[in-house]
MINUNU-867683 format. One record per residue: residue number from 1; residue in one letter; z, x, y of N, C-alpha, C in turn. Coordinates in steps of 0.2 Angstrom, whole numbers, m for minus. Layout:
<nodes>
   logu   dotor    n.up   n.east   n.north   ca.up   ca.east   ca.north    c.up   c.east   c.north
    NUM       A       Z        X         Y       Z         X          Y       Z        X         Y
...
</nodes>
This chain:
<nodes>
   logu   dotor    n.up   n.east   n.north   ca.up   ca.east   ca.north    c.up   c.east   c.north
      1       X    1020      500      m704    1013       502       m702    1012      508      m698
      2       X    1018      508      m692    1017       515       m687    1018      522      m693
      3       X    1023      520      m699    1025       528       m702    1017      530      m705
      4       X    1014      524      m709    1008       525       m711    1002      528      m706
      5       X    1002      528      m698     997       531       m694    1000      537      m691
      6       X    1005      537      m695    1009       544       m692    1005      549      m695
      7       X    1006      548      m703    1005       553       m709     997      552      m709
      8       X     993      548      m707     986       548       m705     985      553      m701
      9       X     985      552      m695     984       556       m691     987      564      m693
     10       X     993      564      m697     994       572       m697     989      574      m702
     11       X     987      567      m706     981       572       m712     974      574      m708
     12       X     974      570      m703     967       570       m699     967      577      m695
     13       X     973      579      m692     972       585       m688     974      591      m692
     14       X     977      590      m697     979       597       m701     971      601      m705
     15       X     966      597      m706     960       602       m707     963      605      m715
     16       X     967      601      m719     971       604       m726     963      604      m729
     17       X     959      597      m730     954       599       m735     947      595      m734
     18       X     942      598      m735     936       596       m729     932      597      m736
     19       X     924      592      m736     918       593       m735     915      597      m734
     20       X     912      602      m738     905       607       m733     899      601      m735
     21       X     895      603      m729     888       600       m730     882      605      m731
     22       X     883      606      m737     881       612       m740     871      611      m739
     23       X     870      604      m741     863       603       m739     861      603      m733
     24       X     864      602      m726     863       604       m719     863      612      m720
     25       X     868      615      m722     870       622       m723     863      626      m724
     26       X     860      624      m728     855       624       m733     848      625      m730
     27       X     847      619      m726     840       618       m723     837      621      m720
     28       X     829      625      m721     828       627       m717     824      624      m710
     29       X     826      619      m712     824       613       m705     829      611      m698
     30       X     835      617      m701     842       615       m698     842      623      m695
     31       X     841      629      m688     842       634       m689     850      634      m684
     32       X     853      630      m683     859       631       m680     865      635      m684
     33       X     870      637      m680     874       640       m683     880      637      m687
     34       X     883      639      m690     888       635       m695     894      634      m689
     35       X     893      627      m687     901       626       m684     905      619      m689
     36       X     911      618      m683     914       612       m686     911      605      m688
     37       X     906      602      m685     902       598       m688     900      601      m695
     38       X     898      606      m699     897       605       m704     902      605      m710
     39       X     911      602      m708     914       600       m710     917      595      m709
     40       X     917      590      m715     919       585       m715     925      583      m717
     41       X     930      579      m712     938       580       m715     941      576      m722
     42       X     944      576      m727     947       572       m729     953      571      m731
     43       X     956      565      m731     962       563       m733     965      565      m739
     44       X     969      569      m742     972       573       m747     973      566      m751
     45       X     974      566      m757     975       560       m761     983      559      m762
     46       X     986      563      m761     994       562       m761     998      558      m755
     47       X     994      560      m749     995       558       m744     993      550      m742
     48       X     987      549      m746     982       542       m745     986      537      m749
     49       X     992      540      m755     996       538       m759    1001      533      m756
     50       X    1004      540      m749    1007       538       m746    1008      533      m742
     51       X    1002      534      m739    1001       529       m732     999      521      m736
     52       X     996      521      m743     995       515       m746    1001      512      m748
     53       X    1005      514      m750    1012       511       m751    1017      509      m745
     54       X    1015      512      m739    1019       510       m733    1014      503      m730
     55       X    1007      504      m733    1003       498       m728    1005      489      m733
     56       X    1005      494      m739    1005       490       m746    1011      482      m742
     57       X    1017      486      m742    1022       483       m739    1024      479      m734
     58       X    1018      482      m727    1016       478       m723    1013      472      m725
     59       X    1010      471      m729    1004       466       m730    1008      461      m733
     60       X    1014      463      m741    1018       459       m741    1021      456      m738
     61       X    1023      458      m731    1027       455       m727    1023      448      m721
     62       X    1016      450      m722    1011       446       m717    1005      447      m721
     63       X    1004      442      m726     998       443       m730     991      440      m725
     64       X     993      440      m719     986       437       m714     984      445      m711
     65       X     988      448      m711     986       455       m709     977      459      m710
     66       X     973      455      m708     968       458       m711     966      465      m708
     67       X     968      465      m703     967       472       m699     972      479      m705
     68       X     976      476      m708     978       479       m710     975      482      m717
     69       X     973      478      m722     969       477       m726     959      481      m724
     70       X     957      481      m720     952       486       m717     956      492      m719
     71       X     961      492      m715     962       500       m714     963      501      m721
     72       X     966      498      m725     967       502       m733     960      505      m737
     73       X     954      500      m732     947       502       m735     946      507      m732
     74       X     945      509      m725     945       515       m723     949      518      m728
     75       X     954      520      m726     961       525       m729     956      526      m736
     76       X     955      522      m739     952       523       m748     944      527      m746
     77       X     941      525      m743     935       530       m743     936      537      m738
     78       X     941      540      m734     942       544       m733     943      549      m736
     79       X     947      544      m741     951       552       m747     945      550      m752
     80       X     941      547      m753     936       547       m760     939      543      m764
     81       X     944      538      m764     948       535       m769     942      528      m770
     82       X     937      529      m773     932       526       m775     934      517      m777
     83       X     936      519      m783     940       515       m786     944      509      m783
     84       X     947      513      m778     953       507       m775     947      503      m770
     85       X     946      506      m767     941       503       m762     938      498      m765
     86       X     934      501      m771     929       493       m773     933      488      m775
     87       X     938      489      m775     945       483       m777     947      479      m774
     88       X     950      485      m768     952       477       m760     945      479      m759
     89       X     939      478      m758     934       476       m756     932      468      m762
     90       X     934      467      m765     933       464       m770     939      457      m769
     91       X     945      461      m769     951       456       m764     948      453      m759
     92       X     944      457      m755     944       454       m748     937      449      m748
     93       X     932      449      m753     926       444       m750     925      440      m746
     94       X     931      434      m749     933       429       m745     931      429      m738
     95       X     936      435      m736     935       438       m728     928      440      m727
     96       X     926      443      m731     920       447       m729     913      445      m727
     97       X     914      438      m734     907       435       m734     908      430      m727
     98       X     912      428      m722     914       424       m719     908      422      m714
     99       X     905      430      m711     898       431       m707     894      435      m710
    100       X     890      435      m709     885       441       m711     883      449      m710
    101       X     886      447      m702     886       454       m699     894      460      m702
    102       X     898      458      m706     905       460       m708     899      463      m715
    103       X     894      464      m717     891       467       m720     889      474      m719
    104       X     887      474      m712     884       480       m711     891      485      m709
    105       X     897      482      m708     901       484       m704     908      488      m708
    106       X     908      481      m715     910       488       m723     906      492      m724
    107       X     899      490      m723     895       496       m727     897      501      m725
    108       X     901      503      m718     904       509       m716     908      514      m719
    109       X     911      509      m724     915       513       m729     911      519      m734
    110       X     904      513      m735     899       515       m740     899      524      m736
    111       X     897      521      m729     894       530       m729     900      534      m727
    112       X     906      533      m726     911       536       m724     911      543      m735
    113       X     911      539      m738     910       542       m745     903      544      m745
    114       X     896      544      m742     892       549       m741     892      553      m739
    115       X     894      554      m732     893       560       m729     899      565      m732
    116       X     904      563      m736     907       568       m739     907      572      m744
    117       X     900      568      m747     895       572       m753     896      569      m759
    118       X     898      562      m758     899       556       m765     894      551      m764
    119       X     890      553      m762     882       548       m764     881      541      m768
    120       X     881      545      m774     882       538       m778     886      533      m778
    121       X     893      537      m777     900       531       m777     896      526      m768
    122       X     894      530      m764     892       526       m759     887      521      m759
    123       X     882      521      m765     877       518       m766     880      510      m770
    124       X     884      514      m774     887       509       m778     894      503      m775
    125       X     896      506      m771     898       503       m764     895      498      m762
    126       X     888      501      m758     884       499       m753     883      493      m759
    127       X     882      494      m767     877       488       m770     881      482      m770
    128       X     888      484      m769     894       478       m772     896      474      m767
    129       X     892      475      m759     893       472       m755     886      471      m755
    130       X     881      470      m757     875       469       m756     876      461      m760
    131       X     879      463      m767     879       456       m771     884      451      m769
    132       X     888      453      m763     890       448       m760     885      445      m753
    133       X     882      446      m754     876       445       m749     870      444      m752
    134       X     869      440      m756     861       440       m762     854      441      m760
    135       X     855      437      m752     849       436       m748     850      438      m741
    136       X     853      443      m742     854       448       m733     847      453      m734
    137       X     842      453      m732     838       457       m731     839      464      m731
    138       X     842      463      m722     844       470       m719     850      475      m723
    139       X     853      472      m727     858       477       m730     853      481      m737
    140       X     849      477      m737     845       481       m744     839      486      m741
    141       X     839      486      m732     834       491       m730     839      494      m728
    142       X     842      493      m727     849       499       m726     850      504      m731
    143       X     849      502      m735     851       506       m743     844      507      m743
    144       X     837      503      m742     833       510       m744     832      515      m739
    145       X     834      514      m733     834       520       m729     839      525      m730
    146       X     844      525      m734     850       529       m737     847      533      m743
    147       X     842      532      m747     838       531       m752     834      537      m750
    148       X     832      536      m745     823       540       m741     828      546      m739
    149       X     832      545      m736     836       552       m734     840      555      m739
    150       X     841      555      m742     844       556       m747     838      559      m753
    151       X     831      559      m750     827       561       m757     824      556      m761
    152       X     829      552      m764     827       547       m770     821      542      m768
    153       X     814      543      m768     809       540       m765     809      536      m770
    154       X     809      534      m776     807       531       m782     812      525      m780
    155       X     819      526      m780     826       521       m777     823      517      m770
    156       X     821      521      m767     819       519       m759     814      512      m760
    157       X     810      515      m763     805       509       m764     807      502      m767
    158       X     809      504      m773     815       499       m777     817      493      m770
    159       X     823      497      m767     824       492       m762     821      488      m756
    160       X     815      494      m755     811       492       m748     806      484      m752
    161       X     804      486      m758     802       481       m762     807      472      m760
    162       X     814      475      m763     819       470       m763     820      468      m757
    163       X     820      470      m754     821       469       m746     815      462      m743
    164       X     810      465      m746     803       460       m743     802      454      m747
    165       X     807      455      m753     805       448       m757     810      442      m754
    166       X     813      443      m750     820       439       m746     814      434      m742
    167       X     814      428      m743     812       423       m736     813      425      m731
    168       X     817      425      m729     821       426       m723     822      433      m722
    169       X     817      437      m717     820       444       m716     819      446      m709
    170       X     823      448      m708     826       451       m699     819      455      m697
    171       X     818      456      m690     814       458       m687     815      468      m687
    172       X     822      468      m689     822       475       m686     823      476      m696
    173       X     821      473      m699     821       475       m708     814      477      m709
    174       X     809      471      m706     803       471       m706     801      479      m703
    175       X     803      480      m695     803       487       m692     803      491      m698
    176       X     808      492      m701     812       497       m704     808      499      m711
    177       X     806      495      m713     803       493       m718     796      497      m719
    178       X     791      493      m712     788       495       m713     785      503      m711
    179       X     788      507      m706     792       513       m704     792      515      m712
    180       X     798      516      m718     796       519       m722     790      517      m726
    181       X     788      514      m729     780       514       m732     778      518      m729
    182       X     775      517      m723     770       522       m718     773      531      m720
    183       X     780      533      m719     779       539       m720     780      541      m726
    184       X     780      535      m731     780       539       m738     770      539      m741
    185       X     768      537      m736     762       536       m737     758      529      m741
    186       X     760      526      m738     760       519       m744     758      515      m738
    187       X     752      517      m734     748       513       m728     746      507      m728
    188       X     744      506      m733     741       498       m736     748      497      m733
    189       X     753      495      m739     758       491       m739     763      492      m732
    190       X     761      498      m728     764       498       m720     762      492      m717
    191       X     754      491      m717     752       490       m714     750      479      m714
    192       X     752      478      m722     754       473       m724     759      469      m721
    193       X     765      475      m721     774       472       m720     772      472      m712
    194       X     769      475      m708     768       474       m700     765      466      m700
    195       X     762      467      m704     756       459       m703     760      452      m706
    196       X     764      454      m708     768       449       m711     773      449      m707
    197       X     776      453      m703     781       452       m697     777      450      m692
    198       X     771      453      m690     768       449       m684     766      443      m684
    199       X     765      441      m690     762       433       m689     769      428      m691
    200       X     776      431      m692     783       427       m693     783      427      m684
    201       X     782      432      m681     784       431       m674     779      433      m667
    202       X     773      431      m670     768       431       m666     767      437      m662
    203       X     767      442      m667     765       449       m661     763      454      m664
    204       X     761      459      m661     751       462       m663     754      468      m666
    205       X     758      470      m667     759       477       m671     755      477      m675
    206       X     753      474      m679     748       475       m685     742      475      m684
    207       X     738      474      m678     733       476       m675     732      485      m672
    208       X     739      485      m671     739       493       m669     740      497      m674
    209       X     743      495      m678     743       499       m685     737      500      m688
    210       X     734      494      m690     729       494       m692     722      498      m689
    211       X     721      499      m683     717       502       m681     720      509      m680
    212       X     725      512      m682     728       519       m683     728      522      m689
    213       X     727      515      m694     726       519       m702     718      520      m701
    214       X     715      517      m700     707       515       m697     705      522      m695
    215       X     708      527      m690     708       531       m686     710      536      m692
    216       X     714      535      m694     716       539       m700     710      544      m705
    217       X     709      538      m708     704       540       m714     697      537      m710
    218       X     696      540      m705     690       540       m698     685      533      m701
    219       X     688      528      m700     683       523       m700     682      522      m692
    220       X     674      522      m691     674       520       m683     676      516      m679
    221       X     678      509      m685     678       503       m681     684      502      m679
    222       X     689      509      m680     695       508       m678     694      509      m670
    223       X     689      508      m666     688       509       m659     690      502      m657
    224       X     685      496      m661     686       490       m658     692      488      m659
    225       X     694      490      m666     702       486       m668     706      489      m661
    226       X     706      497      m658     711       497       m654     711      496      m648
    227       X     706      491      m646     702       491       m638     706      483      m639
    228       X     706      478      m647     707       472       m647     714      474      m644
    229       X     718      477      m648     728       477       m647     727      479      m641
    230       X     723      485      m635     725       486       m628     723      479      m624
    231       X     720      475      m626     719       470       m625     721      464      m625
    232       X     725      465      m628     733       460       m630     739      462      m628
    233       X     742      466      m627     747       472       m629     749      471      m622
    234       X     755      471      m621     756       473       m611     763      478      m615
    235       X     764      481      m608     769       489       m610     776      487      m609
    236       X     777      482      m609     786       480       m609     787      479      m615
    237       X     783      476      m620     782       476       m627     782      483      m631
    238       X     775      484      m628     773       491       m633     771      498      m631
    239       X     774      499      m628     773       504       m622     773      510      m626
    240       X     775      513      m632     772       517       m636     766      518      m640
    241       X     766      512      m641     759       511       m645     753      511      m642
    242       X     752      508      m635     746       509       m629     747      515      m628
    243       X     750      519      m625     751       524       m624     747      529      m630
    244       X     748      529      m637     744       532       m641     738      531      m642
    245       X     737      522      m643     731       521       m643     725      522      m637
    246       X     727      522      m631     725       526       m624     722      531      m627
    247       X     726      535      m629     723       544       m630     718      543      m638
    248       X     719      541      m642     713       541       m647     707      535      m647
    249       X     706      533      m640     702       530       m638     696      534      m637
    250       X     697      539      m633     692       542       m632     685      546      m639
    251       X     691      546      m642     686       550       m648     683      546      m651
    252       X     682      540      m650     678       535       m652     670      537      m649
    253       X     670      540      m643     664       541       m639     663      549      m641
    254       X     670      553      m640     668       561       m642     673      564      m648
    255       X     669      571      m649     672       571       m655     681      573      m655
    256       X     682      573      m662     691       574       m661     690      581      m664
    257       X     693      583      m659     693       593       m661     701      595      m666
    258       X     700      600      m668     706       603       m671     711      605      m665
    259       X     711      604      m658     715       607       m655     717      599      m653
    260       X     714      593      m652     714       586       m651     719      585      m655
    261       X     719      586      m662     724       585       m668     727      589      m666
    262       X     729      596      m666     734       599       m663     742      596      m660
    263       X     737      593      m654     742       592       m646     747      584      m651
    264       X     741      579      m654     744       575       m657     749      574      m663
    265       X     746      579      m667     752       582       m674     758      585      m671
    266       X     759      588      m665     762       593       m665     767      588      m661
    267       X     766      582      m657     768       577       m652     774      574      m655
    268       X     783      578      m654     789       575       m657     789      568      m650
    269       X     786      567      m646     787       560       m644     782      553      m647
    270       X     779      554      m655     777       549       m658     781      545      m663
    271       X     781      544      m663     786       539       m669     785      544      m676
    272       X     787      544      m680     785       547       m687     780      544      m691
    273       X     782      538      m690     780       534       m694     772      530      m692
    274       X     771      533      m687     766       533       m683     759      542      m682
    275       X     766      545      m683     763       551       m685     759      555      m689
    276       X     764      551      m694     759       553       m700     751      551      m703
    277       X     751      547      m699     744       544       m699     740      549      m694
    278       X     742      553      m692     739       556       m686     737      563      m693
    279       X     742      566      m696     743       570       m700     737      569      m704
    280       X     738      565      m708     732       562       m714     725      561      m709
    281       X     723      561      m704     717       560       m701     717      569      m702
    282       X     722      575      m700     718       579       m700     717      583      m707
    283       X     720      582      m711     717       582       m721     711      577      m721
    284       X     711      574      m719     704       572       m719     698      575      m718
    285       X     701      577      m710     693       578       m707     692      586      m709
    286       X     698      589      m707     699       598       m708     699      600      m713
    287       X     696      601      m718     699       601       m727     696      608      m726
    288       X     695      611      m723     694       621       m725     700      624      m720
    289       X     703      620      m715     707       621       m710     715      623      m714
    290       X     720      628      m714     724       628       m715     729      624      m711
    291       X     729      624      m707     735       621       m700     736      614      m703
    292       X     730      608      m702     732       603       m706     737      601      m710
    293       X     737      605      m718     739       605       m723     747      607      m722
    294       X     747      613      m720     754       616       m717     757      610      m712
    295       X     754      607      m709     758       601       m704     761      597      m709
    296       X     756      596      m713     759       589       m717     761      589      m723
    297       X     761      597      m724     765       599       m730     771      598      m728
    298       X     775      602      m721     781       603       m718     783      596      m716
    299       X     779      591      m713     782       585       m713     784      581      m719
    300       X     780      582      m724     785       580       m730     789      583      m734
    301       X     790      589      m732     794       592       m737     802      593      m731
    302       X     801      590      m723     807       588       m721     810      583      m721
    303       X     805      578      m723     807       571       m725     810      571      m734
    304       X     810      576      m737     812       576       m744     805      575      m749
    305       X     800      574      m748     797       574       m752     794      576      m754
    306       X     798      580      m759     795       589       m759     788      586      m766
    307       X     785      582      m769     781       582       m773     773      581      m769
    308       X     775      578      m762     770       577       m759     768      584      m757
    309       X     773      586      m754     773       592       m750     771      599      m753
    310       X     773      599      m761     770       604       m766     764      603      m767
    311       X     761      597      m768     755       596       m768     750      598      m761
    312       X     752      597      m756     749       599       m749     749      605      m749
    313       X     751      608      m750     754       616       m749     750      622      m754
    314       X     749      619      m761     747       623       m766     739      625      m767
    315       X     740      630      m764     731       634       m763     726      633      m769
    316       X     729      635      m772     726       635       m782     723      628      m782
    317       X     727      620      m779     727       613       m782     715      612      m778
    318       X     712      612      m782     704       610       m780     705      605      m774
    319       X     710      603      m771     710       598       m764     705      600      m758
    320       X     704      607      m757     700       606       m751     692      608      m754
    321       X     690      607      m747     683       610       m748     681      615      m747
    322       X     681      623      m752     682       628       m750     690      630      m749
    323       X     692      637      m746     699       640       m745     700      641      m738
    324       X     706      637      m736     708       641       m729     710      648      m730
    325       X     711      648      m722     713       655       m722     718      657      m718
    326       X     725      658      m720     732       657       m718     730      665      m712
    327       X     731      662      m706     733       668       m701     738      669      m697
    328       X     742      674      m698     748       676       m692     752      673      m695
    329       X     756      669      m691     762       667       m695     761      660      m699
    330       X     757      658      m699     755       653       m705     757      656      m710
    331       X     756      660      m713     758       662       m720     764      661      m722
    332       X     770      664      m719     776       663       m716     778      655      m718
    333       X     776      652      m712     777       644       m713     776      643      m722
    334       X     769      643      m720     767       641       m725     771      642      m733
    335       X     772      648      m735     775       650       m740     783      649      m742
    336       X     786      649      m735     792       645       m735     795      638      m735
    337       X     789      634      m734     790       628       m735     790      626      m741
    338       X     782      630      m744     782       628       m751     785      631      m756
    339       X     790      637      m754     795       639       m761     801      633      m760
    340       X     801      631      m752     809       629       m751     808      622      m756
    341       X     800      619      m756     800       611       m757     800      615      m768
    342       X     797      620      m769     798       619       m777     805      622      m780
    343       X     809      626      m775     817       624       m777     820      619      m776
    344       X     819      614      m773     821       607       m770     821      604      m776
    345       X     815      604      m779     812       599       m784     814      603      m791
    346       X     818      609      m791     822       610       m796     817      615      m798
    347       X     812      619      m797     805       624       m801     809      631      m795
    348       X     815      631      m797     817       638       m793     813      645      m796
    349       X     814      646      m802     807       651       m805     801      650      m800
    350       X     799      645      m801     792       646       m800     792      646      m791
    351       X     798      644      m787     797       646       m779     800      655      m779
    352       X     804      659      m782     806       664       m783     802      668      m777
    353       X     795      669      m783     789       673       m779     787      674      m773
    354       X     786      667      m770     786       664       m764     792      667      m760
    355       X     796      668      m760     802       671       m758     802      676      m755
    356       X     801      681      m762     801       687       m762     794      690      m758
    357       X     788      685      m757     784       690       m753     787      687      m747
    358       X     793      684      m743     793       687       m737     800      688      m733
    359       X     802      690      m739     808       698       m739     807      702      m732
    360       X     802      703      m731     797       708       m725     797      704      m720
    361       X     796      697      m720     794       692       m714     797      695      m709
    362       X     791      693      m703     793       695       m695     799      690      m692
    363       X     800      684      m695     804       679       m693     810      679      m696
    364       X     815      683      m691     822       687       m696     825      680      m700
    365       X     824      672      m695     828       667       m700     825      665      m707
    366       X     815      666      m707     814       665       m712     815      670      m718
    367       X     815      676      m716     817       682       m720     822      681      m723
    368       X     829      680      m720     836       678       m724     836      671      m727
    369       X     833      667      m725     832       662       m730     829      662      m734
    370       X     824      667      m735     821       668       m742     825      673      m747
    371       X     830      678      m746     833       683       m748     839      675      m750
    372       X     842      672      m745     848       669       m749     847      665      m756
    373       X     838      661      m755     835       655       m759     837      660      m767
    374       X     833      666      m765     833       672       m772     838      672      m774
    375       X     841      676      m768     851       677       m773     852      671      m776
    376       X     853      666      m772     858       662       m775     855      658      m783
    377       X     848      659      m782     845       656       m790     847      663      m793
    378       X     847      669      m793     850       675       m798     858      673      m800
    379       X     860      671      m795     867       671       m796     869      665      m802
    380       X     865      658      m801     867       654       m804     864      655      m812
    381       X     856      661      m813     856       664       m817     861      669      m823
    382       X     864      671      m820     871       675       m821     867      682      m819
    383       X     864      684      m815     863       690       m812     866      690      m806
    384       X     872      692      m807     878       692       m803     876      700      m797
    385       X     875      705      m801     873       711       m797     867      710      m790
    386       X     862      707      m793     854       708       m792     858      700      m785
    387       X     858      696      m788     863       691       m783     865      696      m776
    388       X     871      701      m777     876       702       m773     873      706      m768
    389       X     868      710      m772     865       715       m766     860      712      m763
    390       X     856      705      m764     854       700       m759     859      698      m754
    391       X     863      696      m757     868       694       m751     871      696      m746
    392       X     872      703      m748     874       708       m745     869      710      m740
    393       X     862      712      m739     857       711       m735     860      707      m731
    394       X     858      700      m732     860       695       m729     864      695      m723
    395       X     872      696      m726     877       696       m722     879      701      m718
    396       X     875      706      m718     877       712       m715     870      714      m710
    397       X     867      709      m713     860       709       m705     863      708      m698
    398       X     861      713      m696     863       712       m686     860      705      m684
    399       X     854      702      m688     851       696       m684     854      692      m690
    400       X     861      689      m687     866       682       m689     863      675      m691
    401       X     860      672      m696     859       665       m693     866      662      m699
    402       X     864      657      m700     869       652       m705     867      655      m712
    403       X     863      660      m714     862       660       m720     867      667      m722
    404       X     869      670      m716     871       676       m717     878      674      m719
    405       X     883      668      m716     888       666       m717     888      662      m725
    406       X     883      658      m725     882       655       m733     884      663      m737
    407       X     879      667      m735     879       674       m742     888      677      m739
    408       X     889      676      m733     896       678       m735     903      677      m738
    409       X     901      669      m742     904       664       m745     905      668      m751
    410       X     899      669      m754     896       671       m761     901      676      m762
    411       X     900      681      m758     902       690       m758     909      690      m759
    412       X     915      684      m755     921       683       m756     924      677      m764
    413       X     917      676      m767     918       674       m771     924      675      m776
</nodes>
């Protein structure tokens, strides 16, 4: 056992072969510099060889060794060894199925193979210990929150679906549950999953929700609905939720201004999935107003959903009433978000343009991440020249960010 955490450890410190996390790398929702967080270590497969045939032989000599059997599942999603894993994972049920909570706790292996950029093997993981579990709620909102960050909104629901049809589901599933609905925009059924947890355990979230989507799509009566929940409500409970509902009490009496919307769009201490209702209140009410659109285009186009987002964003689309009109750095925003969300969603042509008009941008980070987004769609076009001399901008800019190190990658191609 000790020579096999020997040969561990020396693969763990040597840095022989790593993961880039090219989609952090990537984002421009990320403006940090490239350090060692955006690489991920892993276990060379000769060596995972090795340490498996030393642990191998432990376990024949004390088949109760379960400690030691984990470690092989670690060791196998370390190095990517897919395969093995689903195997002693499959060995071990017995062990597995023994609590419920040893659920959540292999699933660890599932994301040890995510975050090294093997997604699917991690999906298919997480689903092999799911069916050892038929009726565990919570591991199937686990995977659709895996799902929701990961982009695949269509899978996400899939799950969050599966998840709700279990009789028996955990308070912090329900949370979770209803949290995505709300920011994928699917309020009814937020708003449903709250009221179907509140009445399993007797508490008023679904009164506060309800009177936020009310507020939402400006129904007035969402004044009485949230005078009923501060009315119920005490702050050891819900101390976020009064707290919000306090401040949109007043516009029941006076109007809600764009700068009202502002302080509360713009408020990172709201929940998200609370926020977005705040968002949709101002597409509602501001539809000549650019800012709106821009908030809630960029809130979903950070959440991954660039088809909501393309849609928010797209001037041409008959959505408002009449045309905003992008000022100052709006434009900037605005245009970067919606090339970044129609190259996300694979229409790299058609974000190109969007690109190239802000080449000139006042915002140096937004400027080189339009210039890399270009190159790197010419490069992968075979316009290797028209590529190199973007990149070359890029890297050789006095104003550094991560994109100049991504175009330095390229140029040592």
């Amino acid at each position: 056992m000790m020579k096999g955490n020997v040969l561990l450890n020396e693969a763990w410190g040597s840095g022989a072969k790593s993961h880039f996390n090219t989609e952090k790398a990537e984002s421009i929702f990320d403006s940090s510099a490239i350090d060692e967080s955006y690489f991920i270590p892993i276990i060379p497969i000769d060596t995972s060889v090795k340490i498996d045939k030393l642990w191998k032989q432990c376990i024949e000599l004390d088949p109760t060794r379960t400690d030691i059997k984990k470690g092989l599942c670690n060791l196998y999603s370390l190095s990517l060894r897919t395969v093995e894993l689903e195997r002693q994972l499959i060995q071990m049920q017995s062990i597995i199925t023994e609590n419920e909570e040893n659920a959540f706790l292999y699933a660890e292996y599932a994301r040890n193979l995510k975050i090294r950029g093997h997604f699917d093997d991690a999906m298919h993981v997480y689903d092999l210990i799911a069916h050892m579990f038929p009726n565990l709620a919570g591991l199937r909102c686990d995977m659709a929150n895996e799902y929701f960050y990961a982009g695949e909104l269509n899978k996400c629901l899939q799950y969050l679906d599966s998840t709700l049809s279990e009789k028996d589901v955990d308070q912090t599933s329900f949370i979770n549950a209803a949290a995505l609905y709300s920011e994928l925009g699917d309020y009814d059924q937020a708003y449903n999953t709250f009221k179907r947890y509140s009445e399993k355990d007797t508490l008023i979230e679904a009164d506060f929700y309800k009177g936020l989507w009310m507020f939402a799509r400006m129904d007035t009566g969402y004044y009485t609905q949230l005078r009923k929940f501060i009315d119920g409500a005490t702050e050891q409970s819900y101390y976020d939720e009064l707290q919000l509902a306090q401040k949109l009490l007043p516009y029941g009496r006076v109007p809600f201004t764009l700068d009202d919307y502002r302080q509360l769009a713009t408020n990172s201490k709201i929940s998200r999935y609370y926020r977005v209702l705040i968002l949709q209140r101002g597409v509602t009410q501001f539809k000549t107003e650019c800012e709106p659109f821009l908030l809630f285009g960029s809130f979903y186009c950070a959440i991954k959903n660039y088809p909501a987002a393309i849609q928010l964003l797209d001037l041409d689309l008959p959505t408002r009433e009449g045309r905003c009109k992008l000022e100052g750095g709006q434009r900037e925003q605005w245009y970067l978000n919606y090339a970044f969300a129609l190259y996300k969603q694979g229409k790299k042509e058609l974000a190109s343009p969007y690109f190239e008009s802000l080449f000139k941008a006042n915002d140096g980070f937004i400027q080189q991440a339009a210039k890399y987004f270009v190159a790197k769609t010419n490069w992968e076009n075979g316009k290797k020249e028209e590529a190199k001399k973007l990149f070359d901008e890029v890297a050789s800019d006095r104003f550094q960010t991560k994109y100049s190190w991504l175009s330095k990658g390229y140029l040592n191609h």
